[in-house]
C-alpha positions in Angstrom: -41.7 -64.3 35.9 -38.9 -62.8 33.5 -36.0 -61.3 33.9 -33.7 -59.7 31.2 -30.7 -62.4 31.3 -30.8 -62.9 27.9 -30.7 -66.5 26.9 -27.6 -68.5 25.6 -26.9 -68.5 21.9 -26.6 -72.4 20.5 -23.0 -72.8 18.8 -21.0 -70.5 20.8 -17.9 -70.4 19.0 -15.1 -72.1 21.2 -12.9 -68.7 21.4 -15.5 -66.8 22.4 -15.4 -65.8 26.2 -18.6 -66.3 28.7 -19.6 -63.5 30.8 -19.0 -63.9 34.4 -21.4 -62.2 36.7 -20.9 -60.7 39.8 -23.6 -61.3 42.0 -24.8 -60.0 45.3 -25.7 -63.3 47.3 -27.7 -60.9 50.2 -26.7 -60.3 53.6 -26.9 -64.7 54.4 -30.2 -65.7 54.2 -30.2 -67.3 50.7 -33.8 -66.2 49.9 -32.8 -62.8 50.0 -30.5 -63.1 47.0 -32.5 -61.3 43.9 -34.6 -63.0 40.8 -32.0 -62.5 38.7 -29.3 -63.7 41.1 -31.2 -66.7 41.6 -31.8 -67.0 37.7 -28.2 -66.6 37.2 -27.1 -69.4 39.3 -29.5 -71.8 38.0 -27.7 -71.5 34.4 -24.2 -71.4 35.4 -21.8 -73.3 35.0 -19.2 -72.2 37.3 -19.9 -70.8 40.6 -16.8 -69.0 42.5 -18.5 -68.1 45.9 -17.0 -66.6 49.2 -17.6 -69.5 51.5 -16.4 -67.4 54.7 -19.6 -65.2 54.0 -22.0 -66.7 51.7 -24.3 -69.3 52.7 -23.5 -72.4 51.3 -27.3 -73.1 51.0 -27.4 -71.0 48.2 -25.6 -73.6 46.2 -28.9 -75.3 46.0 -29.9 -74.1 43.1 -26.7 -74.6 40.9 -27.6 -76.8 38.1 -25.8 -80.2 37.9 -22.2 -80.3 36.6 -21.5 -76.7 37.6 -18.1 -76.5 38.7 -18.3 -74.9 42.3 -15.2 -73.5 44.3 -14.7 -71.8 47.3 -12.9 -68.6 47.4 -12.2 -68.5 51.4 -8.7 -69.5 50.8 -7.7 -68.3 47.6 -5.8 -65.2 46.6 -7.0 -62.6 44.5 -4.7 -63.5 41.8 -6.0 -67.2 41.9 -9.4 -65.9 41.9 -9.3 -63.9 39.0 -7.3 -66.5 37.5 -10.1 -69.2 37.8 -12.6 -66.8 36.9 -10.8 -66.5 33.2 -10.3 -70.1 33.0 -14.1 -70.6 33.6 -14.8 -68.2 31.4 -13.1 -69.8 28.3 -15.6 -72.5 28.7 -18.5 -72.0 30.1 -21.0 -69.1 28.5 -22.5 -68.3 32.8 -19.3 -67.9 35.4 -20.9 -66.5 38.9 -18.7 -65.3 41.6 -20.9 -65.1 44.2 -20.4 -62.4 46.6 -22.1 -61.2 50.0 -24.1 -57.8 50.5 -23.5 -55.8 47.8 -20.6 -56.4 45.5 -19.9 -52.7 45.5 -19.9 -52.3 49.0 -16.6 -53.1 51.1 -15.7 -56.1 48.1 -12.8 -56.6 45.7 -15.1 -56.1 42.9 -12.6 -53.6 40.7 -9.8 -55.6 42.1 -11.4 -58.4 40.1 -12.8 -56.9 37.8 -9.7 -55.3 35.8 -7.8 -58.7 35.0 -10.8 -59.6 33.5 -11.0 -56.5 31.3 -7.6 -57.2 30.5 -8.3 -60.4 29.5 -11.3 -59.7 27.7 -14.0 -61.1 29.5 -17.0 -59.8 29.5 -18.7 -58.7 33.0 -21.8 -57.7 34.6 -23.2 -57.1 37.8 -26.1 -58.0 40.0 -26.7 -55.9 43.6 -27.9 -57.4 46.3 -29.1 -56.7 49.6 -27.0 -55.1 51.9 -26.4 -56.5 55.5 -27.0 -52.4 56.8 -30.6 -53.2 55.1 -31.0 -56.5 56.8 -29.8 -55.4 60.5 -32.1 -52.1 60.1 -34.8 -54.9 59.3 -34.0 -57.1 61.5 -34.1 -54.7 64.3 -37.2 -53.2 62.9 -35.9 -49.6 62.7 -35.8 -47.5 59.7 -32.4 -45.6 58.9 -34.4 -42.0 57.6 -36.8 -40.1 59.6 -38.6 -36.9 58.3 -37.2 -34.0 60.5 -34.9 -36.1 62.0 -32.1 -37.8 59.9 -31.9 -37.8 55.9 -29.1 -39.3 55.3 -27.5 -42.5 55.8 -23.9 -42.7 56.0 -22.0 -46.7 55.1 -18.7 -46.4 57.1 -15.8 -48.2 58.7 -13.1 -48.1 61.0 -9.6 -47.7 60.5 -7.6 -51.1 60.5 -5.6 -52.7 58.2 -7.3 -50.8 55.4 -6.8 -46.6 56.1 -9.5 -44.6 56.1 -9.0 -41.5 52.9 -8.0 -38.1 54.8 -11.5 -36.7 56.2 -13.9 -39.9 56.3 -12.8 -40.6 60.3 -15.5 -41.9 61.9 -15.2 -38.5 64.4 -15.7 -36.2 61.3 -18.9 -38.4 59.8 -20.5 -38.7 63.2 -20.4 -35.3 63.3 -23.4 -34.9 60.9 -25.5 -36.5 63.3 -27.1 -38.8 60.9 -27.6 -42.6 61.0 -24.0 -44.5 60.9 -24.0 -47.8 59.6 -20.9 -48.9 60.7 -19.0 -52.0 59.2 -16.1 -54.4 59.8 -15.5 -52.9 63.1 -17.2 -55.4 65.9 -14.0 -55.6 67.2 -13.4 -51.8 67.4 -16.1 -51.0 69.3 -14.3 -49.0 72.4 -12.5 -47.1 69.0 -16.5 -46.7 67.7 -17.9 -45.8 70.8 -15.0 -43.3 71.9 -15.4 -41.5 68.5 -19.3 -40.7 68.4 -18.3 -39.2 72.2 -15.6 -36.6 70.5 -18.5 -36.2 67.8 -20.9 -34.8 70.7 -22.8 -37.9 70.8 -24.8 -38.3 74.2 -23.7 -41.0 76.3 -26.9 -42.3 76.4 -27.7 -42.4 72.8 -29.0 -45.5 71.0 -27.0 -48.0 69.0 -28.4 -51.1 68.1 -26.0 -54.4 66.3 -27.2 -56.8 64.6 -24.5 -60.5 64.1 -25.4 -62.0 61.0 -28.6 -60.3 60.2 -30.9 -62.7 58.6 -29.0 -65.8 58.8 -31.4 -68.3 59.8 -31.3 -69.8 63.4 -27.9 -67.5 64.0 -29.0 -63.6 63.7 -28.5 -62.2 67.2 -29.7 -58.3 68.0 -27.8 -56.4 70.9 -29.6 -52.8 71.7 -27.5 -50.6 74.0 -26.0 -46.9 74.6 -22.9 -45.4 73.7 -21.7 -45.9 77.4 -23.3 -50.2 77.8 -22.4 -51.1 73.6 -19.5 -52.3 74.4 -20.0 -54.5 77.5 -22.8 -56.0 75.8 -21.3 -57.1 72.7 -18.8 -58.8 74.4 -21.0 -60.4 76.9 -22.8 -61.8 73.6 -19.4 -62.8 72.2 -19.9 -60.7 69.0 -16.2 -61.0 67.3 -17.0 -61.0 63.4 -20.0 -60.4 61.0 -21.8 -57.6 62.8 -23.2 -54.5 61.7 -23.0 -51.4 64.1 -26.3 -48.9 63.6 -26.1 -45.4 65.5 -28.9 -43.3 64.8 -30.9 -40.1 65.9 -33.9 -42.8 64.3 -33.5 -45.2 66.7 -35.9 -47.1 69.0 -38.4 -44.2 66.7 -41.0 -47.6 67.4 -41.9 -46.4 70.9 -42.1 -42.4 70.2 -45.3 -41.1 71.2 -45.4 -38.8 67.9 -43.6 -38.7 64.8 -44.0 -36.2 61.9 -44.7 -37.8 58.9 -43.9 -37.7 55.8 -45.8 -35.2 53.4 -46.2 -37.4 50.3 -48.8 -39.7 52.4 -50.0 -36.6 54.5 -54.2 -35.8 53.4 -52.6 -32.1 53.3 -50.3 -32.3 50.8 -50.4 -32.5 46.9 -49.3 -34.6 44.4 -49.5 -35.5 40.9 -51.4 -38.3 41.8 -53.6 -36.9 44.7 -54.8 -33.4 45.8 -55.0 -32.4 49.5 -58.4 -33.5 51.1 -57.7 -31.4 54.9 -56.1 -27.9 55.8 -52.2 -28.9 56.4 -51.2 -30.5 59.7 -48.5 -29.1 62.1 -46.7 -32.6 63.5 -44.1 -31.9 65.8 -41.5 -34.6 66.8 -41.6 -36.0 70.5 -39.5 -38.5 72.0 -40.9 -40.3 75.3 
């Protein structure tokens, strides 16, 4: 197995800078961090991670020596601050980051005082924890003829929400909602897919630490029971809200399906074999 990390030139002169890598760690389980994540990791020799989300299991495969710290207390000066001082000696500095780092991180936050200082970056995705919970629950976020479009979201808290991206206006597309850092929002979540015309019995599953080994839990409700339920499951922190036209799709009697596996369709790779179908979409 390869992957493209090219490998570390001997004689590195001593003013030269290492790279540091910005790494998606996954949504907790450390197995779902990529290859090259895992690659990465392996050969560095510092490792900044964000112990308040990241499993610390995934230090396992840091090599011996590597100088590991844990961000949960740290500023975002003193981060980027250890990540240049790293970088000055080691050629491999990881910060280790959970999800996605460009999704709902500080990655251009951190990223900038190391431009300035001249450190070279990179980055490495990762899986996202709206991925894992739609996994987790076994529900998929697209539908042919029902929803195409997935929209990554938020509630308004101590960060604002840009004029137009209220969760009332986005639920008003109807598509699937994958709703983060707002757990403890949920009468706010709940009363806004309501103003959007969203039935009170309309699905919304969440999923608490999706994927995280022995400590993933999976709460299915309505718009009107969400909330009551959550709390009755103690959900506080690290849980991702899914509403969806797709939902609980599992148990529909008949789905129409998509047309690049349908017999009737043609492809560069397969001409139709039967006369074209006419699905229709059912609910039970």
């Amino acid at each position: 197995m390869q992957t493209d990390i090219q490998p570390v030139e001997a004689g590195r002169a001593a003013s030269a800078r290492g790279t540091v890598w910005f790494v998606g760690a996954g949504p907790g389980d450390p197995e779902l961090i990529t290859v090259k994540g895992r690659a990465l990791v392996e050969r560095a020799g510092a490792i900044l991670f964000a112990g308040s989300l990241v499993s610390e299991a995934a230090m396992r495969w840091a090599p011996a020596g590597c100088t590991v710290a844990d961000s949960k207390d740290m500023t975002l000066e003193q981060m980027s601050t250890w990540l240049i001082e790293q970088a000055a000696r080691c050629d491999t500095v990881v910060r280790l980051q959970t999800g996605d780092p460009g999704l709902y991180g500080a990655l251009i936050e951190l990223v900038q005082p190391l431009d300035a200082a001249g450190v070279p970056v990179q980055v490495v995705p990762g899986v996202s924890s709206a991925m894992a919970s739609a996994a987790a629950a076994v529900e998929s976020l697209t539908l042919p003829e029902v929803t195409q479009t997935v929209i990554f979201t938020r509630m308004e808290g101590r960060t604002p929400m840009p004029q137009g991206e209220s969760l009332q206006a986005l639920a008003a597309h109807h598509s699937t909602l994958c709703i983060f850092l707002s757990i403890t929002l949920m009468g706010q979540v709940t009363a806004a897919l309501t103003a959007a015309g969203w039935s009170p019995d309309a699905p919304i599953v969440v999923v608490h630490k999706a994927s995280w080994p022995g400590e993933e839990k999976i709460v299915r409700g309505t718009i009107s029971t969400i909330q009551a339920l959550c709390r009755e499951a103690r959900l506080v922190s690290q849980s991702m809200i899914i509403a969806s036209p797709t939902l609980g799709s599992r148990q529909w009697t008949t789905l129409a399906k998509s047309k690049l596996y349908d017999a009737s369709f043609t492809h560069r790779f397969r001409r139709a074999s039967v006369p074209a179908s006419n699905l229709t979409l059912e609910s039970p």
